[in-house]
C-alpha positions, 0 to 999 in steps of 0.5 A: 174554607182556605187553599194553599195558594191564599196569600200570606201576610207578615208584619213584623213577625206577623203571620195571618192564616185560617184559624184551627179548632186548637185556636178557638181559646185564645180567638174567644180570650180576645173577643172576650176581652172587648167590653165597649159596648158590654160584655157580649163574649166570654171567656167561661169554659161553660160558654164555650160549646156555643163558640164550638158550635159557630166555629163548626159552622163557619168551618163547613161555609165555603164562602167564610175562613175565620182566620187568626194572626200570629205574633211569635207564634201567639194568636194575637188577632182573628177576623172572619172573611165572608164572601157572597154574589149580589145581584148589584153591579152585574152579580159581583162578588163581595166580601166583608170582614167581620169580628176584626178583633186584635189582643189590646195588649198588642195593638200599634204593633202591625198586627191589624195592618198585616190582618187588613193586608191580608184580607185585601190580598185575599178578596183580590185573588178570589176576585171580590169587586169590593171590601167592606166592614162594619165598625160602630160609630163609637169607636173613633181610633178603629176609624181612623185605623181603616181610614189609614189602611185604605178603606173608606167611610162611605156608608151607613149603616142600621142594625137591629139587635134580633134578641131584643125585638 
């Protein structure tokens, strides 16, 4: 999943590092706390065994680390960061962040520009030729967000809701 030579990010007492079972609670609290789009997560301990599941899943993925960031020692962020070969530009290395969620309660404090930071850092030394992440069109300050930290708004993209189809 991670090694002890990733990088290690702090912004203002922020620390970023790859997400133990202990922090499942608190990853799952924040996702249940964004509701823009509906209520997609959930915080009830009868959901619970689902995230358990996912969380063992992801564990055993080499090509993905599901991190949190820490803010005095609270997880107050978490992402996850996906790494696969394409054929495109001679069988390069991707990586995409996906679920880039931070605590409301935290947000404008540097906690999502160290995650940003680090998720950088950390494609970089694992020789990832590119970044990408996905954010719906809707959420305008997320844009402007990784506009600022770098990224660039330069695709498209489509989804189909598989549950739904």
């Amino acid at each position: 999943m991670s090694d002890a030579s990733a990088p290690e990010a702090t912004a203002c007492a922020v620390a970023i590092e790859p997400a133990t079972r202990a922090d499942l609670p608190a990853i799952v609290a924040i996702l249940a706390r964004e509701t823009l789009f509906g209520v997609r997560d959930s915080a009830d301990p009868a959901d619970f065994p689902a995230y358990e599941r996912a969380f063992d899943d992801i564990a055993a993925d080499p090509r993905a680390t599901l991190y949190v960031a820490r803010l005095d020692g609270r997880v107050v962020g978490t992402f996850q960061l996906v790494f696969f070969r394409a054929l495109l530009r001679h069988g390069t290395l991707l990586a995409h962040a996906e679920a880039v969620q931070v605590d409301p309660d935290v947000r404008g404090k540097g906690v999502g520009a160290a995650m940003m930071d680090f998720a950088i850092a950390e494609a970089r030394r694992r020789g990832a030729g590119s970044l990408q992440l996905a954010s719906n069109k809707l959420r305008a300050d997320a844009h402007r967000f990784y506009e600022r930290a770098g990224f660039e708004k330069r695709l498209d993209g489509f989804k189909i809701d598989l549950a739904g189809h």
